[in-house]
C-alpha positions in Angstrom: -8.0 -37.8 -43.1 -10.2 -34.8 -43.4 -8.4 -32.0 -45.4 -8.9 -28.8 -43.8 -8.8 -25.5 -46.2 -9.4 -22.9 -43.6 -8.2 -22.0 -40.1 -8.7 -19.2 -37.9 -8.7 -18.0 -34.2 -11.8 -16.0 -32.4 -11.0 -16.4 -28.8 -11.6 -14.5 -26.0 -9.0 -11.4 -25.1 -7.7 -12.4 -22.0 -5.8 -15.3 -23.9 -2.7 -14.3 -25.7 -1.9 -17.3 -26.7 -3.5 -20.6 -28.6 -2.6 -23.3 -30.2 -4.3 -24.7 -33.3 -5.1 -28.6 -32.4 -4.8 -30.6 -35.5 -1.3 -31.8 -36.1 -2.3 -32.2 -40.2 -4.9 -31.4 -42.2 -3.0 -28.6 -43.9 -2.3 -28.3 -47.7 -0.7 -26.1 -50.3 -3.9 -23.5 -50.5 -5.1 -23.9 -47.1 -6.5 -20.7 -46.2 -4.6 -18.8 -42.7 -6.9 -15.8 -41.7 -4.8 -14.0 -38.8 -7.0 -11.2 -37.2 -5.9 -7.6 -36.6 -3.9 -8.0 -33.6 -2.9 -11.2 -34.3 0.5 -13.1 -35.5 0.6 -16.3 -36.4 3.9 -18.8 -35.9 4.2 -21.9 -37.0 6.7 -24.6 -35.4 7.5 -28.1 -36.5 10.0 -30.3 -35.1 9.9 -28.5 -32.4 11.1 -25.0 -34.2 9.6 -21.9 -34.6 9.3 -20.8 -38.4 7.7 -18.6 -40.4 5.6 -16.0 -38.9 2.3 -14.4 -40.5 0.7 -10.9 -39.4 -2.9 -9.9 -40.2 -4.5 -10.8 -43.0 -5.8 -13.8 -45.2 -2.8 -16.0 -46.5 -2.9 -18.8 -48.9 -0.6 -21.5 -47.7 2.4 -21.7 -50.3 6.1 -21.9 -50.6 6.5 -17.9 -50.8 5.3 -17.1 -47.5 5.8 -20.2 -45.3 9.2 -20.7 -47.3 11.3 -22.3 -43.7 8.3 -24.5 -43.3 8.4 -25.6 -46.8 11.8 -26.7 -46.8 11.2 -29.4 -44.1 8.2 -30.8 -45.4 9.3 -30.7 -48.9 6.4 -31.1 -50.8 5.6 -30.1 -54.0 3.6 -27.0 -54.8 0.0 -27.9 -55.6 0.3 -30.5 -53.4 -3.1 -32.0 -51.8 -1.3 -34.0 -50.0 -1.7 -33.2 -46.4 1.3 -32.3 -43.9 1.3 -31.3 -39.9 2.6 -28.5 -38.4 1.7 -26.6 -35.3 0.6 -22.8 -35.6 0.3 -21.0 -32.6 -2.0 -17.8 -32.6 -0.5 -14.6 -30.8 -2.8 -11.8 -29.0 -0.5 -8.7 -29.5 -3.0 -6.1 -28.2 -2.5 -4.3 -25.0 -4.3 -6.1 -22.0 -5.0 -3.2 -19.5 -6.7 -5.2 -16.4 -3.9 -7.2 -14.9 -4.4 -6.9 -11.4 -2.4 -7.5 -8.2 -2.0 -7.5 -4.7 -0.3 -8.3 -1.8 -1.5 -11.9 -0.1 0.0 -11.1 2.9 0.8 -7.3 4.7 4.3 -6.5 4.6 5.5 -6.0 8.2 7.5 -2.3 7.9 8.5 -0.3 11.1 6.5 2.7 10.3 9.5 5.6 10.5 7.8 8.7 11.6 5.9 7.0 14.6 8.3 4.0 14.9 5.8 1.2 15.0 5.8 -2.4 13.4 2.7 -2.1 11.0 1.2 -4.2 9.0 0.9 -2.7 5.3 -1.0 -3.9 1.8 -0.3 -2.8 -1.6 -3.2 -3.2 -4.6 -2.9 -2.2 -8.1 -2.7 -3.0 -11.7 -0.7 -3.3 -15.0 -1.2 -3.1 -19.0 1.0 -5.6 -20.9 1.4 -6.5 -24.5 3.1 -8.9 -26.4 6.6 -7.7 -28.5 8.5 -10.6 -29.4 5.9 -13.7 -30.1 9.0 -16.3 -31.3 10.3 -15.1 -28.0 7.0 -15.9 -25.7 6.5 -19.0 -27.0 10.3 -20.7 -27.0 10.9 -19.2 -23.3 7.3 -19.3 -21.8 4.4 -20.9 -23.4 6.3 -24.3 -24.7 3.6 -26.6 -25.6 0.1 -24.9 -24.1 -2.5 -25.3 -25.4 -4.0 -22.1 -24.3 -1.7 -19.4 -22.2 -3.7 -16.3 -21.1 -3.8 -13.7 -18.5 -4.4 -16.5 -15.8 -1.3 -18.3 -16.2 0.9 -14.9 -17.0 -0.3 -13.2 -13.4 0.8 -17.0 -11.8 4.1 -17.0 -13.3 5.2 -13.9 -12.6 3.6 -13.2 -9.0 6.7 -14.1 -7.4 8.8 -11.5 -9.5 6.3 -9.1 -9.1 5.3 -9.2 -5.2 9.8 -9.7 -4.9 9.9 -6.6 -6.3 6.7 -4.7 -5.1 7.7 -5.6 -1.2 11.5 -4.9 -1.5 10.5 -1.4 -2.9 7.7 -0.3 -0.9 9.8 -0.8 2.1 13.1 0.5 0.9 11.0 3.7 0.1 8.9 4.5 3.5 11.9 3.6 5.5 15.0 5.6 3.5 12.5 8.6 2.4 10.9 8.1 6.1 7.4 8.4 4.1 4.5 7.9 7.2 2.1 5.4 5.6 -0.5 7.4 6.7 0.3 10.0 3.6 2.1 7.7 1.5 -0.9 8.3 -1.0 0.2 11.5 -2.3 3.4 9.2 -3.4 1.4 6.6 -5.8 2.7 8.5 -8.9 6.0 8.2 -8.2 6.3 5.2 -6.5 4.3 3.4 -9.9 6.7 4.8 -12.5 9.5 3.9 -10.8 8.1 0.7 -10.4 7.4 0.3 -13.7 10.9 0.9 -14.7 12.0 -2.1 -11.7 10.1 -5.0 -12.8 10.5 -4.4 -16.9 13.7 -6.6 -17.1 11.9 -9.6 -16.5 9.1 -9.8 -18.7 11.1 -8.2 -21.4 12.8 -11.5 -21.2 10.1 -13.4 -22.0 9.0 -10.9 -24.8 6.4 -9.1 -22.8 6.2 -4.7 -22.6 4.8 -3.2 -19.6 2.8 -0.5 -21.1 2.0 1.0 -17.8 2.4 0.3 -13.7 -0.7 1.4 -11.2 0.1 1.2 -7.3 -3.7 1.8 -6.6 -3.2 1.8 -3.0 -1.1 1.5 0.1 -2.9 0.9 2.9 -3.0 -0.9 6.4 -5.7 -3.9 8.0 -8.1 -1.4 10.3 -8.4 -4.4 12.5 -5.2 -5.0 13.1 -4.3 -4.3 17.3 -0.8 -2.2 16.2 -3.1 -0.3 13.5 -5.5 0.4 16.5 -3.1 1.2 18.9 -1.6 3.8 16.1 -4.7 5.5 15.9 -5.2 5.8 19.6 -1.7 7.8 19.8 -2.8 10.1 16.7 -5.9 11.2 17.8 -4.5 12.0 21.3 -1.6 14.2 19.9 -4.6 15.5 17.5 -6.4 16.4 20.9 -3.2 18.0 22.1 -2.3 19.9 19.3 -6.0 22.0 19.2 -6.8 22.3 22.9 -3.5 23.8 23.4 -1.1 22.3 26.7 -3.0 24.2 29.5 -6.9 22.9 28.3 -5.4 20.0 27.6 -4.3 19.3 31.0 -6.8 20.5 32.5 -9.5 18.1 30.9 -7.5 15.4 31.1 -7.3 16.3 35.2 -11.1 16.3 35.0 -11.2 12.6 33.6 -8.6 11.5 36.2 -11.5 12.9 38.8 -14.4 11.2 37.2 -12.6 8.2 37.2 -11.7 8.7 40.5 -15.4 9.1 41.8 -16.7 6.3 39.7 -14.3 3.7 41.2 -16.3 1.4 43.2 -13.7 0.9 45.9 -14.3 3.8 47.2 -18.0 3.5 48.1 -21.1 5.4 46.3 -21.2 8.7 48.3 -17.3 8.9 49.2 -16.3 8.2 45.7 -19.1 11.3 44.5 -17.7 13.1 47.3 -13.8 12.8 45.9 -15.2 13.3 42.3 -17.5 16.8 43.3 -15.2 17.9 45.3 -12.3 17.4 42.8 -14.6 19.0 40.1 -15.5 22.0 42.0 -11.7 22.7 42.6 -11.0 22.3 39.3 -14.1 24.5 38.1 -13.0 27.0 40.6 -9.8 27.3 38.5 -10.6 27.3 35.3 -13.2 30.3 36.2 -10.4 32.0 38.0 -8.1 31.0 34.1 -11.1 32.1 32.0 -11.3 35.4 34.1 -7.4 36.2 33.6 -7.4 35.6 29.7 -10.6 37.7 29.1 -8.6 40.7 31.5 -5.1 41.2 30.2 -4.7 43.6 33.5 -5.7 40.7 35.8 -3.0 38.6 34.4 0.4 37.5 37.0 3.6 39.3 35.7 6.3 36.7 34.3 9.0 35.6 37.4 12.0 38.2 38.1 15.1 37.1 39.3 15.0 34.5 42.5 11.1 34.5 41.8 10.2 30.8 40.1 6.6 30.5 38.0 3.7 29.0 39.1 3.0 25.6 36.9 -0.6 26.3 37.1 -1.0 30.0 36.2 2.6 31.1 35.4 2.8 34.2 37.9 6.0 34.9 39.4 5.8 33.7 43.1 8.7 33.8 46.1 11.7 31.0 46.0 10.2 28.2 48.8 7.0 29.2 48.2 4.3 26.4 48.6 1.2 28.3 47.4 0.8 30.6 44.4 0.0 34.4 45.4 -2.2 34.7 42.4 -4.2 31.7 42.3 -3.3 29.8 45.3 -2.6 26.5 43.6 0.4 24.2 45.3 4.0 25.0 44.2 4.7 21.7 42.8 6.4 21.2 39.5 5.1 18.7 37.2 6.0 17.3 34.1 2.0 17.6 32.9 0.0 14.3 32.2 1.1 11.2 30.2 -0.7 11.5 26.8 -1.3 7.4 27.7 -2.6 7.0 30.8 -3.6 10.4 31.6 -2.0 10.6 34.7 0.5 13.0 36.3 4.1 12.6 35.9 7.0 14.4 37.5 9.1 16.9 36.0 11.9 16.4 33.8 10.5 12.3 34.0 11.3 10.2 30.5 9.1 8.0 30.9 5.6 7.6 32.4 5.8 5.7 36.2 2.0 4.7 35.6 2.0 3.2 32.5 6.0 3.2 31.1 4.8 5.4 28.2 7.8 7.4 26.9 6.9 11.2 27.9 
């Protein structure tokens, strides 16, 4: 049996772990060189014993004393003996990343829609407690590294991650459309939530990163999400009048593109809207630019005209300042486009909610 007088551990830095593979070959005098960030532990029968830090040791009873006691040999000894030394990485690993497999389905609270929503992001870790590692985790790999750490714990961490992220847009009603400017926050507390468990094992969590929050672009309630926000962003700077107003000219150009109403007719419906609608948003343009031209607000037993607000006669059917109809209207369903009555709920084109 070849006696071997030196041993030593140069591995890569993802592996926190590793075994040394000969069972014997070890003597009184054998040289241990543990690295920097390093420990070394050495088990037999199954227990964990002494435990080295960095430096160059000479195998002898005054620092491997609990392993000398089993094998009970004498000092100067060339006689060879087994035991297992496991090398430890205690340096801080900074790039172990994550990320949701699936989307998390979460009924977005400000625009109360089921969306579909991903979380990315990364943690540093470093070993504390190698005896502790190695009797609750490692057992008897060979080689344990970041791999096998990310695979054991995904469950605990995407538990947590999920529960979290969901408790926190729905109870702080945080859009996940501007749940970015919450990262910080969200990652130290984290941080704090899924500790417990690798402290268990002898792991620290140096430090938490929720890179991002985010939501499948192709997804059809993600699309139908957007569709709403840039309507209400089309609302909000055209104002309710312009607004109604184009959204009356797209009801007409519809109109005279339909093809069953015939080429000319359906031009003829579409000009003829178009005119009536240029003719009053001159006649709108005109009263804005001259305060002086503009219809006095409705007295008492006077209602308001719902095109240009001027105060007209109770049973009137046309406006005295503008001549449009008398109806009342609710406006147009931010949908469909079309009209609605006033005071309606809900859209009777399309069943939007108004």
């Amino acid at each position: 049996m070849a006696i071997i007088d030196r041993v030593k551990y140069d591995g890569p830095d993802n592996v926190f772990v590793w075994r040394w593979p000969h069972d014997e070959g070890l003597t009184w005098g054998t040289q241990l060189i543990v690295n920097q960030t390093q420990e070394a532990l050495f088990f037999k029968g199954g227990k964990a014993l002494d435990l080295l830090g960095p430096g160059r040791h000479t195998l002898k009873s005054a620092n491997i004393p609990l392993l000398e006691k089993i094998i009970n040999l004498p000092f100067g000894s060339q006689t060879p003996f087994a035991s297992e030394i496991y090398f430890i990485n205690k340096a801080v690993t900074m790039d172990m990343k994550w990320g949701t497999r699936e989307p998390i389905p979460i009924l977005e609270p400000v625009y109360k829609m089921f969306i579909p929503v991903r979380a990315f992001g990364q943690f540093g870790m470093k070993v504390k407690d190698s005896r502790k590692l190695i009797t609750e985790l490692v057992g008897t790999e060979m080689v344990f590294d970041s791999a096998k750490i990310l695979d054991y714990f995904r469950g605990h961490l995407m538990s947590r991650i999920k529960d979290y992220i969901s408790e926190t847009i729905i109870h702080k009603k945080i859009s996940v459309l501007t749940i970015s400017t919450e990262l910080n926050e969200m990652s130290e507390a984290l941080k704090k939530n899924i500790s417990d468990e690798f402290e268990r094992f002898g792991i620290e969590i140096v430090n938490f990163y929720l890179s991002s929050v985010n939501v499948p672009q192709d997804d059809e309630s993600v699309k139908k999400l957007k569709e709403i926000l840039a309507k209400k962003a089309e609302y909000d700077i055209m104002g309710d009048q312009q607004y109604k107003t184009v959204k009356t000219f797209d009801v007409a150009e519809k109109a005279a593109q339909n093809e069953g109403m015939g080429g000319l007719a359906g031009a003829g419906v579409g000009m003829g809207v178009g005119l009536g609608l240029g003719a009053g948003m001159g006649q709108m343009t005109q009263n804005a630019m001259n305060p002086a031209m503009q219809p006095a607000p409705p007295a008492a037993g006077q209602v308001a005209c719902a095109s240009c607000k001027g105060a007209a006669p109770q049973g009137a059917k046309f406006c005295p300042h503008c001549g449009k109809p008398m109806t009342q209207t609710g406006g147009f369903c931010t949908n469909c486009g079309k009209e609605k009555p006033a005071g309606a709920k809900f859209c009777p084109h399309c069943g939007k909610q108004a």
